[in-house]
C-alpha positions as CSV (number, residue, x, y, z in Angstrom):
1,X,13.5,-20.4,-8.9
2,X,15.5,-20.6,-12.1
3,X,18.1,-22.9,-13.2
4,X,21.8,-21.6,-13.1
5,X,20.6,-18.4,-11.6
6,X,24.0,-16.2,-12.1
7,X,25.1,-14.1,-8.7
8,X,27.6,-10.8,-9.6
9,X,29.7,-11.3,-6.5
10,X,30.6,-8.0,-6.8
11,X,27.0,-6.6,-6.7
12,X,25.9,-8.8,-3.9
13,X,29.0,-7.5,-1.8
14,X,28.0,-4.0,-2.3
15,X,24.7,-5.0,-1.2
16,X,26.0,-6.5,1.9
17,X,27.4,-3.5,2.5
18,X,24.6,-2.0,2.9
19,X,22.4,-4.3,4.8
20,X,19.4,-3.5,2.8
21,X,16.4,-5.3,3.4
22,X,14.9,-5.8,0.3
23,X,17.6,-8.1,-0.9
24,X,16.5,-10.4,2.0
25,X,16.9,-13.9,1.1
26,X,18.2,-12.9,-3.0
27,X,21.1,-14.2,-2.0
28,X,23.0,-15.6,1.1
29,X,26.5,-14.4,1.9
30,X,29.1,-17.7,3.1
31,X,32.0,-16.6,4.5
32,X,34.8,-18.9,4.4
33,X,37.0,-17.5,7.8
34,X,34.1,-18.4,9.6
35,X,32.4,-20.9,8.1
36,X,29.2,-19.0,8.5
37,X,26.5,-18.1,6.3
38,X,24.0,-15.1,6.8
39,X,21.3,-12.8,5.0
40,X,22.3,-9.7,3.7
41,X,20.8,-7.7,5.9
42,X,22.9,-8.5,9.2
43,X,24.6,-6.1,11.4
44,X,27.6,-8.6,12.0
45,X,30.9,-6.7,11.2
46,X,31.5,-6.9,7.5
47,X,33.8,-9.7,6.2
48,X,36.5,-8.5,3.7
49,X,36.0,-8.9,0.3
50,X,38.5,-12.1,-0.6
51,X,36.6,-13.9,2.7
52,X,32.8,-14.1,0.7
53,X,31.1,-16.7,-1.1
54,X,27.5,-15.7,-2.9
55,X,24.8,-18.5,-2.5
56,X,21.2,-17.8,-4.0
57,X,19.8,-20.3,-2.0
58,X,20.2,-21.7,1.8
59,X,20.4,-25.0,0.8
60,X,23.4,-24.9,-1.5
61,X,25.3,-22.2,1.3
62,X,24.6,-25.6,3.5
63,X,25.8,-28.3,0.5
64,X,28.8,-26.4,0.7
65,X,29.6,-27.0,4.0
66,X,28.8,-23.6,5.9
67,X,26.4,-23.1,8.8
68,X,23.5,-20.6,9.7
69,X,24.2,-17.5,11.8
70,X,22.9,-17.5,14.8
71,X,22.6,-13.7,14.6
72,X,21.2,-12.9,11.7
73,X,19.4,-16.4,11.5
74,X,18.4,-17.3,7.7
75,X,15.6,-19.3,8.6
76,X,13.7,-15.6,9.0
77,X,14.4,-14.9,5.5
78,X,11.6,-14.7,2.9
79,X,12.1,-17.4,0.4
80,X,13.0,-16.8,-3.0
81,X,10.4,-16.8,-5.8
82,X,11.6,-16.9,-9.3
83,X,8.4,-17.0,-11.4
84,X,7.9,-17.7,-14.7
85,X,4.9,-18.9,-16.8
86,X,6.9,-20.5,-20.5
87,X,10.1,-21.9,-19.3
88,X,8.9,-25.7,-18.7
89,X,12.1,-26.5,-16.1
90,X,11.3,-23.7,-14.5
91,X,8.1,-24.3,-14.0
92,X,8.6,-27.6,-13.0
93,X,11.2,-26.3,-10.4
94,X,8.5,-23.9,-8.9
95,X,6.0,-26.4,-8.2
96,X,8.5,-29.0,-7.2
97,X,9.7,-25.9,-4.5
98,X,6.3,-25.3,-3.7
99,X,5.6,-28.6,-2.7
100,X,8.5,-29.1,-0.9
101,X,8.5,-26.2,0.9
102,X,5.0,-27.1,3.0
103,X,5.5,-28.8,6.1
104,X,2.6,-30.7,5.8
105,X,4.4,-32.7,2.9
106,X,7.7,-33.4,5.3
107,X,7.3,-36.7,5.8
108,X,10.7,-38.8,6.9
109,X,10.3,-41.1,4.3
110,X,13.5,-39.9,2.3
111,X,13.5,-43.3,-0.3
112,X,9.6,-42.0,-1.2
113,X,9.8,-38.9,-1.5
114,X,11.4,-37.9,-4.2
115,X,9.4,-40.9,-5.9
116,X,6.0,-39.2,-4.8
117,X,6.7,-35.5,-5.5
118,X,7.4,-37.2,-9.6
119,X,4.6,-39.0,-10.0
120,X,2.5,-35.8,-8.8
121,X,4.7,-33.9,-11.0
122,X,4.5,-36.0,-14.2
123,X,8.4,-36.9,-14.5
124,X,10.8,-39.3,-13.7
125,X,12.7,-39.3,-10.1
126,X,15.8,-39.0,-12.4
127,X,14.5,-36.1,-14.2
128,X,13.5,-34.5,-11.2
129,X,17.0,-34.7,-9.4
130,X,18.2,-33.5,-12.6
131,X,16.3,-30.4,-12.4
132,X,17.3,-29.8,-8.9
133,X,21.1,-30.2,-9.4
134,X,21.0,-28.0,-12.8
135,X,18.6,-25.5,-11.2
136,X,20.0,-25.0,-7.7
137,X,23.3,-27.1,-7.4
138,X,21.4,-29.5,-4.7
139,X,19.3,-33.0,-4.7
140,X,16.0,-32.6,-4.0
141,X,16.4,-34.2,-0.7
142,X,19.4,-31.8,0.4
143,X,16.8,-29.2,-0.3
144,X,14.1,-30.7,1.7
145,X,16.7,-31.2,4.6
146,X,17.8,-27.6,4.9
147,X,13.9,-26.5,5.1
148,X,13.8,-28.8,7.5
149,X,16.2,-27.8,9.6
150,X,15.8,-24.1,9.0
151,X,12.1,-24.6,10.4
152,X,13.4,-26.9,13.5
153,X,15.9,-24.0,14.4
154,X,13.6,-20.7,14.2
155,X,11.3,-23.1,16.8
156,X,14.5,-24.0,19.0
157,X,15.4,-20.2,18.7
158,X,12.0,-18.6,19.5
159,X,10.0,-20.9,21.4
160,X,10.3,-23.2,24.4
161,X,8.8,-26.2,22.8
162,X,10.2,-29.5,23.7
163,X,12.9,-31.1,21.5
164,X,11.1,-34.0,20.5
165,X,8.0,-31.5,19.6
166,X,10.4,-29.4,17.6
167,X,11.4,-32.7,15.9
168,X,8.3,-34.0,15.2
169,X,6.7,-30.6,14.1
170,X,10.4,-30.5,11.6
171,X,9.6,-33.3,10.1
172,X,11.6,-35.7,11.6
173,X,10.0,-39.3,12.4
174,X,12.8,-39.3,15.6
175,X,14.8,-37.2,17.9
176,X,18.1,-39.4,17.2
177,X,17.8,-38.6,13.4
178,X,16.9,-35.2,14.5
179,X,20.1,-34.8,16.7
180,X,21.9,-36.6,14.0
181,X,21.2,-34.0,10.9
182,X,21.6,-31.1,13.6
183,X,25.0,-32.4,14.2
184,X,26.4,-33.4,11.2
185,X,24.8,-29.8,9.3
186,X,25.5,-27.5,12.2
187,X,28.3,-29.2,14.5
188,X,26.2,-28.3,17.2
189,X,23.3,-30.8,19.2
190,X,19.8,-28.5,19.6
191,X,19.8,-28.2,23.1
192,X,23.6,-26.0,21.8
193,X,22.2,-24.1,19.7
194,X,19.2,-23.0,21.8
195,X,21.4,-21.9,24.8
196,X,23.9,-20.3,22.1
197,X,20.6,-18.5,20.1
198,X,20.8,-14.7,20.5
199,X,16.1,-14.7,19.9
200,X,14.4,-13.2,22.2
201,X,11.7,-15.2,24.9
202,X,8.1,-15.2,24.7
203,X,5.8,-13.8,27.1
204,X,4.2,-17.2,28.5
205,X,0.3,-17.4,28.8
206,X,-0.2,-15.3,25.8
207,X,0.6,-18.2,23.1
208,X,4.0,-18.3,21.0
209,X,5.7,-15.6,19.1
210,X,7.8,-16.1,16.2
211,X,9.2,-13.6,13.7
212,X,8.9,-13.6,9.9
213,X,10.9,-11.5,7.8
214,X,9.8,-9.8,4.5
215,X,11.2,-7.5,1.7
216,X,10.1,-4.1,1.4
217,X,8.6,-2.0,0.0
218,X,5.5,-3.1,1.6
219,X,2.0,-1.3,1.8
220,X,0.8,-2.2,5.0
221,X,-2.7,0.5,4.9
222,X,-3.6,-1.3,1.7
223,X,-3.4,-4.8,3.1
224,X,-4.6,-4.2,6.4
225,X,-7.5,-2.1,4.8
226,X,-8.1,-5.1,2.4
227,X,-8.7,-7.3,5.6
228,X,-10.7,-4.8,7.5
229,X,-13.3,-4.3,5.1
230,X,-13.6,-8.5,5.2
231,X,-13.5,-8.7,8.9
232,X,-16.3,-11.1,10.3
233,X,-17.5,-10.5,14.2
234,X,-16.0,-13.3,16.1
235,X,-13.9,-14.9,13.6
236,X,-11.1,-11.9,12.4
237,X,-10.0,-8.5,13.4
238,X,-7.9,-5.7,12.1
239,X,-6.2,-2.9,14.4
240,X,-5.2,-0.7,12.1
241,X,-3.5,1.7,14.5
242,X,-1.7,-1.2,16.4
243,X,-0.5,-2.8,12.8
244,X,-2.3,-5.9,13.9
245,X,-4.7,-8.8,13.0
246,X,-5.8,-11.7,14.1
247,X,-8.6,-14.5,12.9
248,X,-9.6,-18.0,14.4
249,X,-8.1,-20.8,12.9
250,X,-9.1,-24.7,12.0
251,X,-6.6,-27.1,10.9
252,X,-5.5,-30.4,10.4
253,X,-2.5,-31.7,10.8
254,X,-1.1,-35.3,10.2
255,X,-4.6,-36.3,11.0
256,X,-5.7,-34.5,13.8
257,X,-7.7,-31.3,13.6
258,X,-6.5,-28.7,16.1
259,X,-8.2,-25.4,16.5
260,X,-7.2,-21.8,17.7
261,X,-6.4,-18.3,17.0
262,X,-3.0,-16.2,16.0
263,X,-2.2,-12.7,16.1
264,X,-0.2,-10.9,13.9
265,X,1.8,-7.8,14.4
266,X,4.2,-5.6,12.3
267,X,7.2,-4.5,12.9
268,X,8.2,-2.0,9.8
269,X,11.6,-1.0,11.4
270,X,12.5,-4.5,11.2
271,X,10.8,-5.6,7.9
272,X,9.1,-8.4,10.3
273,X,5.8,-9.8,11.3
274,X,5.5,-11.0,14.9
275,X,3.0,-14.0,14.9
276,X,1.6,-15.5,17.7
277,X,0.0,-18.7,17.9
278,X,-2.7,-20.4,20.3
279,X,-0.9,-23.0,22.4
280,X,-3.6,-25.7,20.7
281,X,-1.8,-25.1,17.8
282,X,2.0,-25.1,18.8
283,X,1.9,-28.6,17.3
284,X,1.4,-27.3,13.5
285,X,3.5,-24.2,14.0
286,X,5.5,-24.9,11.1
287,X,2.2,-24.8,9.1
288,X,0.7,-22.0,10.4
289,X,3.9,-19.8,9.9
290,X,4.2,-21.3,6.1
291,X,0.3,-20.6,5.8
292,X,0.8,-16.9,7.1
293,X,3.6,-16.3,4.9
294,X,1.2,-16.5,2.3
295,X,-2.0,-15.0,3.6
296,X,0.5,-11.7,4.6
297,X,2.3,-12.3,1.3
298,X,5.7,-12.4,2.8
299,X,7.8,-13.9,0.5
300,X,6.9,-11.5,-2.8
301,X,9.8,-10.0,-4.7
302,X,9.0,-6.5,-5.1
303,X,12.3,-6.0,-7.0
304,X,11.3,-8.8,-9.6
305,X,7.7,-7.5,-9.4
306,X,8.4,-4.1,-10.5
307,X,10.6,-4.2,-13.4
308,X,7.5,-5.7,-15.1
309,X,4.8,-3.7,-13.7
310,X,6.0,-0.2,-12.7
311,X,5.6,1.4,-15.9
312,X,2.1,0.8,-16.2
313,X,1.1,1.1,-12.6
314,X,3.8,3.4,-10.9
315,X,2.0,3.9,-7.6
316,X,1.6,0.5,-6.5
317,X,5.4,-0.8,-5.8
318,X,4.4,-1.4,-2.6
319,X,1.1,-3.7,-2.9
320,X,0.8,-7.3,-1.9
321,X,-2.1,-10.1,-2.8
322,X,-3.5,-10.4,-0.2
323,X,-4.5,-14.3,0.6
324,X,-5.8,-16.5,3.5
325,X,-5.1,-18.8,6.0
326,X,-7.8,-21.5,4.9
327,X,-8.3,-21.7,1.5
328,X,-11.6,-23.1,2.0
329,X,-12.9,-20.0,3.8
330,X,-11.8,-18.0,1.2
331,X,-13.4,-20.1,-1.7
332,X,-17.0,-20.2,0.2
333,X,-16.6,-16.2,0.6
334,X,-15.7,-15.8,-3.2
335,X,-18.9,-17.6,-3.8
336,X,-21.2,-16.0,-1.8
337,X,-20.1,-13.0,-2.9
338,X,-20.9,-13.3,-6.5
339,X,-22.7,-10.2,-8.2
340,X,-22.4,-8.1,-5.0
341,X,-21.0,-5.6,-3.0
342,X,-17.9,-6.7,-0.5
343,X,-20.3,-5.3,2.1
344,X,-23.3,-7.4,1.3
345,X,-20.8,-10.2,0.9
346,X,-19.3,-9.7,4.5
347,X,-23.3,-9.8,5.9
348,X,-24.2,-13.0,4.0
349,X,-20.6,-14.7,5.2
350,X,-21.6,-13.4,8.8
351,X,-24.2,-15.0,8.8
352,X,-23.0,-18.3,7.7
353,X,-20.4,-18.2,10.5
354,X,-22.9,-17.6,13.2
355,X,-25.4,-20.4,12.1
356,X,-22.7,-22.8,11.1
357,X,-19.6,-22.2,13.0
358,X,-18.4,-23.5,16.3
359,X,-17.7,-21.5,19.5
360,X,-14.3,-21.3,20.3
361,X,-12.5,-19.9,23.7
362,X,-10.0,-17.2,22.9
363,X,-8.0,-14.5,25.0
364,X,-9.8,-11.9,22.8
365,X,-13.1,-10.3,22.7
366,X,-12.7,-10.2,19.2
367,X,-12.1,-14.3,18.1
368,X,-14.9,-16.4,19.5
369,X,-15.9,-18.0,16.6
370,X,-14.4,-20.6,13.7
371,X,-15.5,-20.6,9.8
372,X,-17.7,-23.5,9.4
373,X,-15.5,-26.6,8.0
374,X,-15.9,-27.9,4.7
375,X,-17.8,-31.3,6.4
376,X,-20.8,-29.0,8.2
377,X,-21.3,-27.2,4.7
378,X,-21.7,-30.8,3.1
379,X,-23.9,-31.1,5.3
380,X,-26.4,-28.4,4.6
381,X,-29.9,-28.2,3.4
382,X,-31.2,-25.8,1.1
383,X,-33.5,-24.5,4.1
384,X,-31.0,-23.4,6.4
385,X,-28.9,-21.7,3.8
386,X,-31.8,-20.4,2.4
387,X,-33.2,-18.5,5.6
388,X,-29.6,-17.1,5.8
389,X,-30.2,-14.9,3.0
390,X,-28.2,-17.4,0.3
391,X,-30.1,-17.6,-3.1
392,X,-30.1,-21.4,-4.7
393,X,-27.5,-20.9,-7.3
394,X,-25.0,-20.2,-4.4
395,X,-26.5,-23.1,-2.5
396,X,-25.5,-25.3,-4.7
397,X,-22.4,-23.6,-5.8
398,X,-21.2,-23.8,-1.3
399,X,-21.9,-27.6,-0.9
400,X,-20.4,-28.7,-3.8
401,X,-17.4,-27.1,-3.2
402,X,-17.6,-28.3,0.3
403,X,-18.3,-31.9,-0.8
404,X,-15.0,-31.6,-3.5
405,X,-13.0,-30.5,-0.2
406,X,-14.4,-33.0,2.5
407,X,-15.0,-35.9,0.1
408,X,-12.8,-35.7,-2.8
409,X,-9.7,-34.0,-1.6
410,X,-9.9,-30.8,-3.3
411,X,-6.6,-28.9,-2.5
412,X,-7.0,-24.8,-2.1
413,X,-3.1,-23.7,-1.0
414,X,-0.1,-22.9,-2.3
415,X,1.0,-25.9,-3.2
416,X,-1.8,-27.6,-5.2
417,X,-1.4,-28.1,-9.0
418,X,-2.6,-24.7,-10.0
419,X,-4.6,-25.9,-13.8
420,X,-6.1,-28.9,-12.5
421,X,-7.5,-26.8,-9.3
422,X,-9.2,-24.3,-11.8
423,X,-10.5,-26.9,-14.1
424,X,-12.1,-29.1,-10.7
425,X,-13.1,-25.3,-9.4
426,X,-15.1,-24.6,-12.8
427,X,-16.3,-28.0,-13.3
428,X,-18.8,-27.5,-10.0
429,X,-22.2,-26.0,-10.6
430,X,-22.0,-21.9,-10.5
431,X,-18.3,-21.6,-10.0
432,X,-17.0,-19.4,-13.1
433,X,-14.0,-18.5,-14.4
434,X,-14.0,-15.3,-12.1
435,X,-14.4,-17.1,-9.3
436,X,-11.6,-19.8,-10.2
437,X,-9.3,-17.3,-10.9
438,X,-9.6,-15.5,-7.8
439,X,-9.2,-18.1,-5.8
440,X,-6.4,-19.6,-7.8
441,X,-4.9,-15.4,-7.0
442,X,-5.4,-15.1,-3.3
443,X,-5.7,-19.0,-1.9
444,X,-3.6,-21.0,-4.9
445,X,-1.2,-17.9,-4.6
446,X,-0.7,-18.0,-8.6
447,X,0.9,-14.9,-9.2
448,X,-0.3,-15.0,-13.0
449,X,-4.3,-15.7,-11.9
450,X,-6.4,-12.8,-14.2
451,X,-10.0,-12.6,-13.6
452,X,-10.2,-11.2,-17.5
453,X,-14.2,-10.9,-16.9
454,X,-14.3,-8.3,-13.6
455,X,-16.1,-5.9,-13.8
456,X,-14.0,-3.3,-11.9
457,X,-11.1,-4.1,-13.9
458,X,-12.6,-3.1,-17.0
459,X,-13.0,0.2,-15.3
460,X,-9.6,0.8,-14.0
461,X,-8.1,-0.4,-17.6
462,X,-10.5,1.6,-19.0
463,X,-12.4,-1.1,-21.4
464,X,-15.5,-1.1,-20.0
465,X,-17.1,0.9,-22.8
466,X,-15.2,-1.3,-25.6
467,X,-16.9,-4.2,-27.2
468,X,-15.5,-7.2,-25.9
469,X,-14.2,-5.6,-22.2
470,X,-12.9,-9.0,-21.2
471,X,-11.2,-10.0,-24.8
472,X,-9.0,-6.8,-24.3
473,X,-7.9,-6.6,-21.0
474,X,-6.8,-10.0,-21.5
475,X,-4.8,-8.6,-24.3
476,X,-3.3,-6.3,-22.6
477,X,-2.7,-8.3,-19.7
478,X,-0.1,-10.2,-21.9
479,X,2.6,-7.7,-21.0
480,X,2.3,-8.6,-17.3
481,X,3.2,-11.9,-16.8
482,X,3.8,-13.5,-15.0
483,X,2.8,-10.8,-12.3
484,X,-0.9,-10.4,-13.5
485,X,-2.3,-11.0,-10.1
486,X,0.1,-8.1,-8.7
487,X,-1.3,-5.8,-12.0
488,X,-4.9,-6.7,-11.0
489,X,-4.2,-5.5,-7.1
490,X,-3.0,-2.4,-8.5
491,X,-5.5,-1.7,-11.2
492,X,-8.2,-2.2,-8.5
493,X,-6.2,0.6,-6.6
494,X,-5.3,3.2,-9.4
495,X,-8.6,2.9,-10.6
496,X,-9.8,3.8,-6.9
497,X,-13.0,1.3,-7.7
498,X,-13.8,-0.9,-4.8
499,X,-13.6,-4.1,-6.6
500,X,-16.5,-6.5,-5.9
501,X,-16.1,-9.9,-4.4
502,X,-17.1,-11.5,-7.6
503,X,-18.2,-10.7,-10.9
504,X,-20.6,-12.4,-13.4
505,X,-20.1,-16.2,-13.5
């Protein structure tokens, strides 16, 4: 996100016009007869001309006074990412953002807040609510709010949750302040606005379904094939013909650890991914959906993606990073993976799940198992990971990561302070740079990570056979940012080299 980001009202109207999905959540159109606000991309009639207001953001569409349409509903919009790797209030805007926008940080402690997110970002409170009213017209709070109740009514609209869950999950410490900021933002109590809500039901007994919207164009063979050749037995699957996929997941949230599954499905026509979730995890919904967002990489630009990287990689408009649900899985995989194949990766990571993992109960053949939590890795001895096929260097490499998770409180999402992550990450014994800077790419979801020393890269760039292979592709890297993850997804694909799970440390 970027301070004073400048709308042309005239090209967002012609953009209404067309209801195009990839300008999904670029903007937000207000319309002052109504006192409405929607996406772009809804099939409402089309308000005349002298009627619309252009908002980049929800939040300030709701500072201004308007209200969500309950047709089009903008909490289904992918959120805006405005990237950028040398502008400091930028930057500090992103992370700030990135922060804010995961639930597990939506805590109803307004007179803290603002005070904690600071002090983690290195600024004043005053500074910071400077930066939020330069950059996006709102406080940092307003913003916080309108997440909040974005997320509250996408649960009222799709699921059958009680109220007081809904609050709870929202981030509210109370249904009476929830009632009260649903009222006063809205003009309409929940238990309105879910009889008024135009979503469809979920079928009962088979979890809950929620929809997430994304911009296209978006390659769903190369992300479901990126998955597929990853897939574990028991913990993940891919159905490529059904546009589906589905893993096991283990979470905590707000202290308790809650385990289950999801299933997501794709819905191209719509630009939207059906999720379904366990019932044991109804309670961290809001998480899982923000944590999917990710792994799917719904909220990507392509638009702002492309006018850096299309000239040098034309074929790959369409191509996501992929990421993960549990950043830890991900991290243990990129480790056991070092120096070989993604196939002899996938056995050694089977392997691991089926010694160390726990049974879990699903509706599908295909999820019976969970990835083995960063305390039962802490745990292991040499012997058992050992007879799994795991040579000492990556011993040592998978409890000491798991100790820096379980122990130290070693942060692998989104919203984890990306330099300090890869300094921790390459401070532990046989964790690289490669290895940090892939999992900074698909779990810290940096979208400027660049793994400088892979091996495959060299040979899509075409360095391999240069002196220093690494020294120049960082070089040329340079003209990528700050998309370099996005250019090392589709180097990987125009080079047609299966990339391996990890070069040389």
């Amino acid at each position: 996100m970027t301070a004073s980001v400048t709308l042309d009202d005239d090209a967002c109207y012609r953009a209404l016009c067309s209801h195009d999905a990839r300008f999904d959540g670029r903007f937000f159109t207000a319309v002052t007869s109504t006192g409405i606000y929607c996406r772009p991309v809804c099939r409402v009639r089309t308000p005349r001309r002298e009627n619309c207001r252009f908002f980049a953001h929800a939040a300030q569409a709701e500072h201004a006074g308007f209200r969500p349409c309950l047709r089009c509903r903008p909490e289904l919009a992918p959120l805006e990412r405005h990237w950028s790797s040398t502008d400091a209030t930028t930057i500090l805007l992103q992370q700030a953002t990135l922060w804010m926008d995961d639930p597990q940080h939506w805590l109803d402690d307004a007179t803290s807040l603002g005070a904690r997110l600071a002090q983690r970002l290195g600024v004043s409170d005053r500074h910071l609510r400077r930066v939020f009213e330069d950059g996006l017209g709102v406080s940092p709070l307003q913003y916080l709010l309108t997440r909040k109740l974005l997320t509250a009514k996408q649960l009222l609209a799709d699921t059958d949750l009680p109220i007081t869950q809904i609050a709870l999950a929202s981030g509210f410490g109370s249904v009476r302040r929830f009632n009260a900021a649903f009222v006063e933002h809205y003009r309409l109590n929940p238990t309105q606005l879910r009889r008024q809500s135009t979503a469809g039901t979920h079928d009962r007994g088979q979890g809950t379904a929620v929809r997430l919207g994304y911009r296209p164009p978006y390659d769903l063979a190369a992300t479901l094939g990126f998955f597929e050749q990853r897939q574990l037995q028991g913990l993940s699957f891919v159905d490529a013909s059904q546009a589906r996929l589905g893993q096991t997941l283990h979470m905590s949230n707000g202290g308790l650890v809650q385990k289950g599954w999801w299933v997501a499905e794709f819905d191209e026509a719509r630009s939207q991914v059906v999720l379904r979730v366990s019932d044991t995890l109804r309670a961290a919904l809001p998480q899982v959906i923000h944590r999917l967002r990710a792994a799917l990489d719904l909220d990507a630009d392509p638009a702002a993606i492309n006018a850096v990287l299309h000239g040098p990689f034309p074929q790959g408009d369409g191509l996501r990073v992929p990421g993960a649900l549990d950043g830890f899985e991900l991290a243990v995989r990129a480790v056991l993976g070092q120096q070989i194949t993604v196939a002899a990766a996938r056995t050694l990571a089977q392997r691991l799940v089926n010694h160390f993992g726990e049974a879990i109960d699903t509706p599908f053949d295909t999820l019976t198992r969970l990835f083995p939590t960063p305390q039962a890795l802490a745990q292991a001895d040499g012997d058992a990971l050992g007879q799994l096929g795991i040579v000492r260097q990556r011993q040592a490499a998978i409890v000491a990561l798991a100790r820096a998770v379980a122990e130290h409180g070693l942060l692998l999402h989104g919203s984890a302070d990306v330099p300090s992550t890869i300094a921790a990450l390459k401070a532990l014994p046989g964790i690289g740079d490669w290895t940090a800077q892939y999992i900074a790419m698909r779990a810290l979801r940096w979208p400027d990570a660049f793994p400088a020393g892979d091996v495959a890269l060299h040979k899509a760039l075409g360095v391999q056979g240069l002196r220093h292979p690494a020294r120049e592709a960082e070089a040329l890297s340079q003209a990528w940012k700050p998309w370099r993850s996005y250019a090392v997804v589709r180097a990987w694909a125009a080079g047609r080299v299966d990339p391996p799970s990890e070069s040389p440390s």
